[in-house]
N, C-alpha and C positions, 0 to 999 in steps of 0.2 A: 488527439492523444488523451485527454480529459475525461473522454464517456468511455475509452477504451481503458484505462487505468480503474476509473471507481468500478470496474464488472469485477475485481479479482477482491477475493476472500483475505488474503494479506499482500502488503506493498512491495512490488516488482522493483529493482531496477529496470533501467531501460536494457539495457543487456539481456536481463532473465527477457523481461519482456519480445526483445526479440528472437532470439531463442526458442521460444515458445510461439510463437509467428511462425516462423520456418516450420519448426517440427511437425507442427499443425498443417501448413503447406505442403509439406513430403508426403505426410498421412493419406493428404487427400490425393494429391498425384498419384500413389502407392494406387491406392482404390479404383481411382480412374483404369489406370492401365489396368489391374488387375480385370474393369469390368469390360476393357477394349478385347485383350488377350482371351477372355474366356468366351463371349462372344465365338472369336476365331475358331477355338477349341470345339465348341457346338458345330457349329460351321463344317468344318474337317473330321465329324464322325467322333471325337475322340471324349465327346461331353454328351451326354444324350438332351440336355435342355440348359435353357440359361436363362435366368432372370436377374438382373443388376440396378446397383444402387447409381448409377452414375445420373450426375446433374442433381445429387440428393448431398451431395461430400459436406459444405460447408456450413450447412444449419446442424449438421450429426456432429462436429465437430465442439460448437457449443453445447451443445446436450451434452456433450460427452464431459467438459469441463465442469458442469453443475452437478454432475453425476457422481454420488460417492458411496464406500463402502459398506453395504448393507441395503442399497436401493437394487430397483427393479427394475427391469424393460417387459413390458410385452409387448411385441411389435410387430411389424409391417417387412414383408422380405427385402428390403431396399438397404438392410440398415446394418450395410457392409464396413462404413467408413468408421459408426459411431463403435461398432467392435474391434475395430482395428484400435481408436484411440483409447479406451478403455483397457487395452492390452489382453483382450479376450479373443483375437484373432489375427493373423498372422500369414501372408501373401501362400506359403506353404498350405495351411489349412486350407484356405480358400479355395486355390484349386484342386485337393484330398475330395471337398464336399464335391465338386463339379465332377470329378471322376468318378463319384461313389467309390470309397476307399472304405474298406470293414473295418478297418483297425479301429478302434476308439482311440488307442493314443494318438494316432495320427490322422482322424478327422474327428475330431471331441466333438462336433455340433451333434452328429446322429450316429455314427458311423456307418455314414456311408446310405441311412436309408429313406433321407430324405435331402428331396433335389437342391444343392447349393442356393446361396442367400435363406437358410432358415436356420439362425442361429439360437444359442443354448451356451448355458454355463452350468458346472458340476455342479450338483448340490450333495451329493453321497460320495460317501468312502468307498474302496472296492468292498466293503461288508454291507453294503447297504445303508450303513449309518448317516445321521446328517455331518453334513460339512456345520463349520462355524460360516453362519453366510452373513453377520457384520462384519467377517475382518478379507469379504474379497465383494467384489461386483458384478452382480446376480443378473441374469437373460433367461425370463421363463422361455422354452421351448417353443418356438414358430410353428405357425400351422398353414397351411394356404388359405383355407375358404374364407372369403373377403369378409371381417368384420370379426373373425369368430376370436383373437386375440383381446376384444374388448372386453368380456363378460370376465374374462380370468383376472385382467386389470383391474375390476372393480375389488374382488376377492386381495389383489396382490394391498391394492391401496389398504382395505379396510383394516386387515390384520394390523398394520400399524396403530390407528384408533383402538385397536382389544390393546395388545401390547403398552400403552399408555393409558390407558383407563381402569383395564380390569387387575383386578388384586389376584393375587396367587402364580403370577407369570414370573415371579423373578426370578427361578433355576432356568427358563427359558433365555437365558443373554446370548446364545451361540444364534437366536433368530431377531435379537432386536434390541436398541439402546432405545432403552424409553419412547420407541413407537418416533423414531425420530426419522425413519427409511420413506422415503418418495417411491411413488411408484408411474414409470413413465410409462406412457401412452404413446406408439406411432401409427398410421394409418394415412395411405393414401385421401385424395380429397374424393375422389367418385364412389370410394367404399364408405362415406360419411351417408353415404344414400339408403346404406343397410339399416333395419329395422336394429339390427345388436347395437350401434353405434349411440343413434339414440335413443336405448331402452340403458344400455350403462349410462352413457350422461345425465341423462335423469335422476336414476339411483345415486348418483355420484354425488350431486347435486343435492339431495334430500339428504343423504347420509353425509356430507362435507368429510370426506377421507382427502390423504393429501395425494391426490392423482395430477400428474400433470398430460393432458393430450396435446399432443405434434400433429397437425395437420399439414403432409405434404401438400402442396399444392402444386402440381405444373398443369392444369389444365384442361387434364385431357383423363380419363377413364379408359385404359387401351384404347382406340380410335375413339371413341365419344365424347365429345365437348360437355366442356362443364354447363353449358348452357342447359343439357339435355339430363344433367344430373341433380343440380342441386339449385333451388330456390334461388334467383337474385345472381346468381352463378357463385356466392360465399360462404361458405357454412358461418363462419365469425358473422355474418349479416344474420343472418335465419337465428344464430343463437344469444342476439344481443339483451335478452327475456332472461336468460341466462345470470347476467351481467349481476355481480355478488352488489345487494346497495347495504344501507345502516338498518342495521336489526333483521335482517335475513340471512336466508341461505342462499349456495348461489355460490359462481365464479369467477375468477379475475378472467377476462379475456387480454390476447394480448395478439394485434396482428404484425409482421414483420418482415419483412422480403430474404429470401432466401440468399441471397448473395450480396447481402451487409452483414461481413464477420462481426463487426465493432457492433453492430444494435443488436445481433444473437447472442452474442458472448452475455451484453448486457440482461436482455429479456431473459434470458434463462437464468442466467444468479437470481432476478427478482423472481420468476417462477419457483426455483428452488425454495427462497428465503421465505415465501408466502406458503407454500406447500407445505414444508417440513416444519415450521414453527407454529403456524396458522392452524393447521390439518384442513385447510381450504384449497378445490380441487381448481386449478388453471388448464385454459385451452389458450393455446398457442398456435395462429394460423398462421403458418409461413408461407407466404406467396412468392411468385414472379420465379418458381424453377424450372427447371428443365426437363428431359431424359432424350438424350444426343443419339441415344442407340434406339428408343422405342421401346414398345413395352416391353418385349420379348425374343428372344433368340426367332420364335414362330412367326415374323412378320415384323415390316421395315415401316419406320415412321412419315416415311415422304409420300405412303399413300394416302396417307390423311391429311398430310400439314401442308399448305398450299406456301408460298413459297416465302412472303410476307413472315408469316410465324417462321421458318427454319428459319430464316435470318435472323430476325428473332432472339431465338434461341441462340443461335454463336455467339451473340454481343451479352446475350446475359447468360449465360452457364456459368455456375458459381464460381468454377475456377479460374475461371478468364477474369473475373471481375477482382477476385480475392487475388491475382497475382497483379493484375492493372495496381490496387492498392498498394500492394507491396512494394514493387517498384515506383511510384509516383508518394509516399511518404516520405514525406523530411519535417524533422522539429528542430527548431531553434530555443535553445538553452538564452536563458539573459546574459551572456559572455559573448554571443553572436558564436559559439558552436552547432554545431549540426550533427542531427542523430538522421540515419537512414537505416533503416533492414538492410538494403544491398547498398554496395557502393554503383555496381553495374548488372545489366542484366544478366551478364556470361554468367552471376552468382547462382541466379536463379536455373540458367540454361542447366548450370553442370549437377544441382540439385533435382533437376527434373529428370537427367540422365542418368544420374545413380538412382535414382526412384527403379526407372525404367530397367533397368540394368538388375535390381534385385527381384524386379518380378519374374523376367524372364526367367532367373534363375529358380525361382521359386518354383515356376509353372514346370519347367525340366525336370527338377529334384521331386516334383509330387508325381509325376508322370512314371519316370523312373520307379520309384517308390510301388506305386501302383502297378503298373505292367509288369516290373521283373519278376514280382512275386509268383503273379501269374505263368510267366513263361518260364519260371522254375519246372511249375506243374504240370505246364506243356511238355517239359524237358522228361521229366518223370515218367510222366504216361507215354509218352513214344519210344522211349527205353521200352519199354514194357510191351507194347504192341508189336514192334519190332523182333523180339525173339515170342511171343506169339504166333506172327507173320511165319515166322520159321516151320513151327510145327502144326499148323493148322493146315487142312485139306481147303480151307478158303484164304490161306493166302496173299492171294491176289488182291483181294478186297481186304483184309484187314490193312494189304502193305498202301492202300488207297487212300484209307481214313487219316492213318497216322499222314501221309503226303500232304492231305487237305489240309489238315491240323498244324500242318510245320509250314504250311505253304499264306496262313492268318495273318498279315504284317500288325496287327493290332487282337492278339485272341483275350477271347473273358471265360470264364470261366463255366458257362453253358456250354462254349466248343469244346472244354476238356472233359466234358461227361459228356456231353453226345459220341464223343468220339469212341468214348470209352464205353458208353451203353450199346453201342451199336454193332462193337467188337463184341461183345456177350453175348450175340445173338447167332454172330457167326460160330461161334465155337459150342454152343449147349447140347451137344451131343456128343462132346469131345472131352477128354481126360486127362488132366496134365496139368503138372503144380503151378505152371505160371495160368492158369484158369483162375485156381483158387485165389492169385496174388491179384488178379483182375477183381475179383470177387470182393476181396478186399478192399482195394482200392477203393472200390467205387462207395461200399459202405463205411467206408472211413471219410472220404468225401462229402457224402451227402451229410452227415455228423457233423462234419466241420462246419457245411452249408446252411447246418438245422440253429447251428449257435451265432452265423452270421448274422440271418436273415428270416429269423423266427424266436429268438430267444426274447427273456424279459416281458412277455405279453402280460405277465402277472410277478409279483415279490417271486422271488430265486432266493432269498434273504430266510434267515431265520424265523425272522417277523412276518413270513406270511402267512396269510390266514389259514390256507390247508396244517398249518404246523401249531394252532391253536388246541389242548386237551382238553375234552367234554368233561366238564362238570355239570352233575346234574342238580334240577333244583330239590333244595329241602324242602319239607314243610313238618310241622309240628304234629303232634297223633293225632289232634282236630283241628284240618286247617281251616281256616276261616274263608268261607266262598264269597266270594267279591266280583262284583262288574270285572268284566278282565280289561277295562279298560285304565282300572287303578291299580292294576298288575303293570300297565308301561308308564303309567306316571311315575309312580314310586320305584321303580326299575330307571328312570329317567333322574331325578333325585339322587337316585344314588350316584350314577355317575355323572352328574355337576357336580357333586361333595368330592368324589372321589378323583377326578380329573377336571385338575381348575383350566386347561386348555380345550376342554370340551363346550359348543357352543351349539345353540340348536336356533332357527331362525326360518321363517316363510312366511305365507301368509294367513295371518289369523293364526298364528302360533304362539304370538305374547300374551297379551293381553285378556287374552278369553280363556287362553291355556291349549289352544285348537279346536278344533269344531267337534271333535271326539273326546275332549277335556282327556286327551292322554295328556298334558302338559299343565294340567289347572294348578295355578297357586305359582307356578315353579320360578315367574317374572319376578313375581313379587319379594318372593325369596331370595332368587341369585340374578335378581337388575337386566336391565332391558337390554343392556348390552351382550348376556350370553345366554338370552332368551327373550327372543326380540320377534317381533312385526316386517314383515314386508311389503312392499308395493305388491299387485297384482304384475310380475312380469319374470315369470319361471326362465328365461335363457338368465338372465343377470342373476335369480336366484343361485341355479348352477356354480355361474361364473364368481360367484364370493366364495362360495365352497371351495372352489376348485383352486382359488386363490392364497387363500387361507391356510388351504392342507397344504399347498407347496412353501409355507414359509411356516412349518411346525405348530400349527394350530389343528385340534378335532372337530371339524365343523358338523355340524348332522344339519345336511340341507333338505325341508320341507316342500315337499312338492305335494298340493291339497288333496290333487285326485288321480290316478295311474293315467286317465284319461288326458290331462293338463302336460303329462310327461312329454309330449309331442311336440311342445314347444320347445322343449328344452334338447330334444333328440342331437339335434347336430352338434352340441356344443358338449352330449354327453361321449357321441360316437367319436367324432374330428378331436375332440382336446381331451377330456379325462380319460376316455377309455384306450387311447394313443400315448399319454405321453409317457410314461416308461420305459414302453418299447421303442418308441420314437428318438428316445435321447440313450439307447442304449442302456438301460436301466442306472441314468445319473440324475433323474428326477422322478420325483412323485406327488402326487394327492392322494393323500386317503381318506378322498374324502364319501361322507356314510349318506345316500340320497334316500331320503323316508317317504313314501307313500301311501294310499290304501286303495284299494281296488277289488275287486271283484262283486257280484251281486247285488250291486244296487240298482236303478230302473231306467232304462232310457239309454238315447244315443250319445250322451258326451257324462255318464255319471257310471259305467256298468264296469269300466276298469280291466278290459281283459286285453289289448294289443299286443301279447306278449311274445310271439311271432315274430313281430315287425323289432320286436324290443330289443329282442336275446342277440338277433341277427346282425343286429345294427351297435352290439355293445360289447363285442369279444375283446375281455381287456380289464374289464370290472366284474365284481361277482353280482349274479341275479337271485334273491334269496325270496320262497315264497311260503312263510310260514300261517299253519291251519290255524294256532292260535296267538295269543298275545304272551304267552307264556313262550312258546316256541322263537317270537317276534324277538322280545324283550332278551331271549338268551343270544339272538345274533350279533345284537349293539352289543353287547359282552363280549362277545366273540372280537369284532371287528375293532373295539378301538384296545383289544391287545395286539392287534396285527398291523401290518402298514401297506392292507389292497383296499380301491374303493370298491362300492358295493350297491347296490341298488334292492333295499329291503320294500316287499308291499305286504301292509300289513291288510286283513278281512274288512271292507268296511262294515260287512253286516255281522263284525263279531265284537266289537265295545260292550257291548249289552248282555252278553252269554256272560253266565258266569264260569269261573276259574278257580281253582285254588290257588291263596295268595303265598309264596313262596318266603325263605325264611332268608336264604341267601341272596338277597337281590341287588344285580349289581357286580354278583356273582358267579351267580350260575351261568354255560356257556352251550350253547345248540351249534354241531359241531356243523362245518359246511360243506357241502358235495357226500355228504352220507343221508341215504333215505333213511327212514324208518317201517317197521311192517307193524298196524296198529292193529289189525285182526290175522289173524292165521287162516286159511283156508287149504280145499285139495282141488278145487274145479277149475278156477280159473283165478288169473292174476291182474288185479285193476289197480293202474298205477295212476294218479290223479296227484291235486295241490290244491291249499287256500281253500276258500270256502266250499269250492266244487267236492273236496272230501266229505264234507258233512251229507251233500245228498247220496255220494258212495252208500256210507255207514248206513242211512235208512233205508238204499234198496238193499242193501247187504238182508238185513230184517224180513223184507217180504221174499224173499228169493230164498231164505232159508225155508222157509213155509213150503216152498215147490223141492226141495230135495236138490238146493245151488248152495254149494260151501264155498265162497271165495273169497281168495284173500288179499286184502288189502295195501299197497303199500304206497306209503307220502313221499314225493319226490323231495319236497324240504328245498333242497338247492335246483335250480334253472341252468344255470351255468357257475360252477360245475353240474352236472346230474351223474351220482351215483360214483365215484370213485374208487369205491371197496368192487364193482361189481355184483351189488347183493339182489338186486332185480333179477339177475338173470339166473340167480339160485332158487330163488320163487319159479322162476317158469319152467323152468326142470325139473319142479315139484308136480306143476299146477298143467304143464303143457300148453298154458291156452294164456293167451295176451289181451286184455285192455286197455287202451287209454283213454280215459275221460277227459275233456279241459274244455272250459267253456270261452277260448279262442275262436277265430275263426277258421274251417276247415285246410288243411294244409301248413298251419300257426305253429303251436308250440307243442300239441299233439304230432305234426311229423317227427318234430324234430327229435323228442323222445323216443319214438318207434324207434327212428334212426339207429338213436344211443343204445337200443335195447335189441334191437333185432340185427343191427350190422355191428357195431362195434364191440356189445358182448356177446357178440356169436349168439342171440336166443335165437335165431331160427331153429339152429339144431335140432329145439327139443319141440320142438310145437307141432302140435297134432292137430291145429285148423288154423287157418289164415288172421295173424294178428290184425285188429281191428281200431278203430280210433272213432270216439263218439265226441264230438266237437259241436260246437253252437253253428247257426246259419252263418251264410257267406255273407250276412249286412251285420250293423250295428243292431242290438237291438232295441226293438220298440218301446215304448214307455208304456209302464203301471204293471201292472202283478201279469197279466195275461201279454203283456208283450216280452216279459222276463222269460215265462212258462213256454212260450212258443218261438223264441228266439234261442236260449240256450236249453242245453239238456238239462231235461228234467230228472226225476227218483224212475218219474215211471220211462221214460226212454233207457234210462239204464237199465232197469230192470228186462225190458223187450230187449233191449240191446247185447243182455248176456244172456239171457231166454234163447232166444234166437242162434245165439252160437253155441250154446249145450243142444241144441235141438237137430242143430246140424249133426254133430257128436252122436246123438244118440235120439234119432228120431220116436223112439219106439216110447219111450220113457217122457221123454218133453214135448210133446203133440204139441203142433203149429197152433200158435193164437189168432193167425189169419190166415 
């Protein structure tokens, strides 16, 4: 009773005390069943997958007591129980998520679009605004791919550190009381094996943010023994290096068995107390758990566990061991009184059957909930098909569909548009108002279906960046021409003065100012902390960003080279450029990823994967501006808006000069709108970033041969071209280019695409649009492997030579 009493924050009765025993007990019973039942639910067709927290209930249960208003989870899909106890989940939800239910009110984790066990808490208003996220308890958005929750953890922790340090944050209180918010850590023990796991610990580590990491431990990695995973078979063993001593950095460790309520209750208050007071980050190995059902709905755990371990397992599964306590506790008072939680077991039996009893009901009323909606729809459409049936010459076959359709003991909502698609085919020669009503339908439908299961990919909000208005920049009658690389510095300047929650941070970003001195002087000025140094390790670079902008901070995260961005790819595709859409737009990051890229030499320095980039990052904006002036107008742009964005600035343009603008800080370079920098009649070269400037000089000699064409800067990736103003050029010009020194099939298809399918230019074209792209490799290092790797002045030049030649052979005679 002694190490169970000192774990609470203020003094219990024994009463409360028990009381809180129980409820804690039902919680995890509740979860249990819920993870037995859904299981079944998978089983019987009516779940399409199931992954469960069971064997994980009684370590979530202490997490969840240390856990307070204003802190964080990112976490691991398991982590059913500790949302239940936090009152952020609910037996009804649960199985909403398992069914895929669209509603947001009635599955708030995602709705509906991502597979149960991947929980989320609001952080926005229906406006898009923020919530006040001190006065409830916050669950950044789950993701599956093993480890990718780490990088954003680092982010969730650090903000707290800016929030407590940095000056100018105090209208910020709806994100923080004095940086006083914990940010928890869960993850499996076989996913400790991921490179993300320990590239955050590290950083964590170095930076002392108050993170606490939960290491499950039962054993096993889907079938794989931890033997085959992790060093020593411990992670707490491998990271005792770790271990925080006098005058360092560094962590509390803390290892604990999973199924001792009384020494988890305890460990996590001192985790807590060390965390939030400290801002020193603690690992927490909890050992000796279980999982009774296996990893997965996909596969049964007895094909692995030899017979030894499943027994094993029965004697230690948290709840068996946590109710063994409950019933075998008695204290004795100095009076020779007796305190027990139950007097008898029946206490417990009939607590574990009302547990059960509310599930079931739960899993009925979400079921219900789910299905009827649907078999409204069904009801709808067969109505409809049915006096169809009537007057259609097919008949037969429409009265077949509707039969199949009513004949679904379980239908979704694919069966009511097929049903309905397929009826549209029988009749398209036929005339008759109930046609039209079909017609209807089904475009009213798919509408519905666009807002389900498509919406939110980007701000819907006031504040999103397409909703940004171009200003342009000033400059004085004699502007002063300057390196344009003190055109982003001094543009960077302004907005630290102007936005004290804006932070910029990578590697070799502090102290030297960046390898581009875009940022020179700017530490020294506005302190290390919101213009800082990083380790070399671009996924946890991300993962602060990414962290940071979901708890109301403007991070501008530094990534050295476009090249380096590959490290960072999964964690920008799976978490930043999903989570909006993932959480049904109740969260975000906006947060700003700065680069530079193109034209420099060699195989990991030349900056152009933008192919691979754009395709893997629908979700965030890709912006690629020709100069630093055009760069510098984006950050304008983007931190009055709330989408991330992934800006790559010229590397070979710091050194051009620019004129230095007067408004800076100010001016705004709008997004998804091109610009046309020369006018022409012959043909239309659409290009970006540095690749424009050798445009402009073949532009030059091409004039020489009687070739007028015209120019125009794609400026945005994703968006390209919003107004449609490309395709007003080629209806001028008839003839198509795309330049980009990608690799073939890159980010030149993808333009075509946008320019030739999407704005209808084929229409107007009078020869086959063309795309001049770099070789199919990386290319080679030094001047002459630039030259014979991407396109050159003179391959464009041959390049639109060659298709005027086409055009008009008579006039442009063959050069070979």
């Amino acid at each position: 009773m002694s190490n169970a009493t000192t774990t609470n924050t203020t003094e219990l009765s024994f009463n409360d005390f028990k009381n809180e025993v129980l409820r804690d007990y039902k919680i995890a019973r509740i979860s249990r069943e819920c993870s037995l039942l859904g299981r079944r639910e998978v089983l019987t067709g009516k779940a399409k997958f199931g992954i469960f927290g069971d064997g994980k209930e009684v370590p979530q249960l202490a997490l969840a007591k240390a856990f307070q208003n204003g802190d964080f989870r990112s976490g691991y899909y398991r982590d059913q129980t500790f949302m239940m106890a936090i009152g952020q989940l609910d037996a009804q939800q649960f199985f909403a998520g398992l069914y895929a239910h669209t509603d947001v009110q009635i599955e708030p984790m995602s709705a509906g679009r991502q597979m149960g066990g991947h929980f989320a808490t609001h952080s926005l208003n229906e406006d898009g605004s923020w919530k006040n996220l001190t006065d409830q308890k916050n669950s950044s958005a789950d993701i599956s791919p093993t480890a990718g929750q780490m990088p954003r953890l680092l982010g969730l922790a650090q903000a707290s550190k800016i929030f407590r340090n940095v000056k100018g944050l105090e209208n910020h209180a709806n994100f923080s009381v004095n940086g006083n918010e914990v940010a928890w850590g869960t993850i499996g023990n076989a996913s400790t094996s991921e490179g993300l796991f320990f590239e955050t610990i590290n950083a964590a580590g170095v930076l002392q943010v108050p993170m606490v990491m939960s290491v499950w431990d039962d054993e096993y990695g889907i079938s794989v023994h931890a033997k085959y995973q992790t060093t020593k078979e411990s992670i707490s063993e491998i990271l005792k290096g770790f271990q925080k001593e006098n005058d360092t950095n560094g962590y509390e460790i803390f290892v604990v068995n999973g199924w001792d309520y009384v020494q988890l209750v305890d460990v996590y208050n001192k985790a807590s107390k060390v965390a939030r007071e400290q801002h020193v980050p603690v690992l927490i190995h909890v050992k000796e758990l279980t999982q009774p059902q296996g990893h997965s709905t996909s596969g049964s755990h007895e094909r692995y566990k030899n017979a030894d371990r499943l027994q094993w397992e029965q004697e230690h599964d948290c709840i068996v061991k946590m109710r063994k306590w409950i019933l075998e506790f008695e204290l004795e008072d100095g009076d020779g009184g007796s305190f027990k939680f139950v007097e008898s077991e029946e206490e417990l039996i009939a607590l574990e059957k009302e547990a059960k009893k509310e599930v079931s009901v739960a899993k009925r009323n979400a079921w219900n909930a789910f299905s009827n909606e649907i078999k409204s729809e069904v009801v709808t459409i067969s109505e409809l098909l049915e006096n169809i049936a009537t007057q259609s010459s097919n008949g037969t076959f429409i009265s077949k569909l509707k039969n199949d359709l009513n004949a679904i003991a379980e239908p979704i909502r694919k069966d009511v548009l097929v049903a309905a698609r397929k009826t549209l085919r029988y009749i398209k020669d036929e005339n008759f108002a109930e046609k039209i009503a079909l017609q209807n339908f089904i475009a009213s439908y798919l509408k519905s279906a666009e807002h389900k299961y498509s919406s939110h990919l980007l701000s819907e909000t006031e504040e999103g960046a397409l909703n940004v208005v171009e200003v342009a920049p000033s400059y004085d009658n004699t502007p002063e021409s300057v390196d344009a690389r003190v055109i982003m510095r001094d543009n960077f300047d302004a907005l630290l003065n102007k936005y004290p929650e804006v932070l910029v941070f990578g590697e070799d970003a502090g102290h030297i100012g960046d390898v581009n001195q875009g940022l020179e002087g700017l530490q020294e000025k506005y302190g290390d902390l919101r213009v800082s140094d990083t380790g070399i390790r671009e996924a946890s670079i991300l993962g602060q960003g990414i962290g940071m902008a979901m708890r109301g901070l403007r991070p501008i995260a530094e990534i050295q080279y476009l090249d380096y961005l590959l490290y960072a790819l999964q964690i920008i595709s799976d978490d930043l450029a999903t989570l909006r859409y993932r959480t049904f737009g109740k969260q975000k990051a906006p947060l700003i990823i700065r680069t530079r890229g193109h034209r420099l030499e060699g195989i990991w320095h030349s900056g152009s994967p933008m192919g691979g980039i754009i395709n893997n990052v629908r979700g965030i904006h890709v912006l690629v501006p020709r100069n630093m002036t055009k760069a510098a107008g984006f950050y304008n742009t983007l931190l009055q808006s709330d989408d991330p964005a992934l800006i790559v600035e010229c590397l070979n343009g710091y050194r051009l000069k620019e004129d230095l603008p007067t408004n800076l800080g100010e001016f705004t370079t709008p997004i998804g709108v091109v610009e046309t920098i020369k006018e022409g009649k012959d043909i239309t070269i659409v290009s970006y970033g540095s690749t424009l400037r050798l445009v402009e000089e073949a532009a030059k000699d091409l004039a020489q041969v009687g070739i007028d064409i015209e120019i125009v800067d794609a400026q945005s990736l994703l968006p390209f071209d919003i107004n449609h103003d490309t395709v007003k050029s080629v209806a001028k010009t008839n003839r198509l280019l795309v330049v980009d020194e990608d690799v073939p099939g890159g980010a030149s298809a993808y333009l075509l695409q946008e320019i030739v399918e999407k704005q209808n230019g084929y229409q107007y074209l009078d020869s086959k649009p063309s795309t001049l792209s770099a070789k199919a490799h990386r290319p080679a290092y030094g001047t002459d492997g630039d030259y014979f790797s991407k396109p050159s002045t003179e391959d464009i030049f041959e390049k639109v030579y060659e298709m005027m030649h086409e055009a008009d052979p008579n006039t442009f005679k063959s050069l070979y």
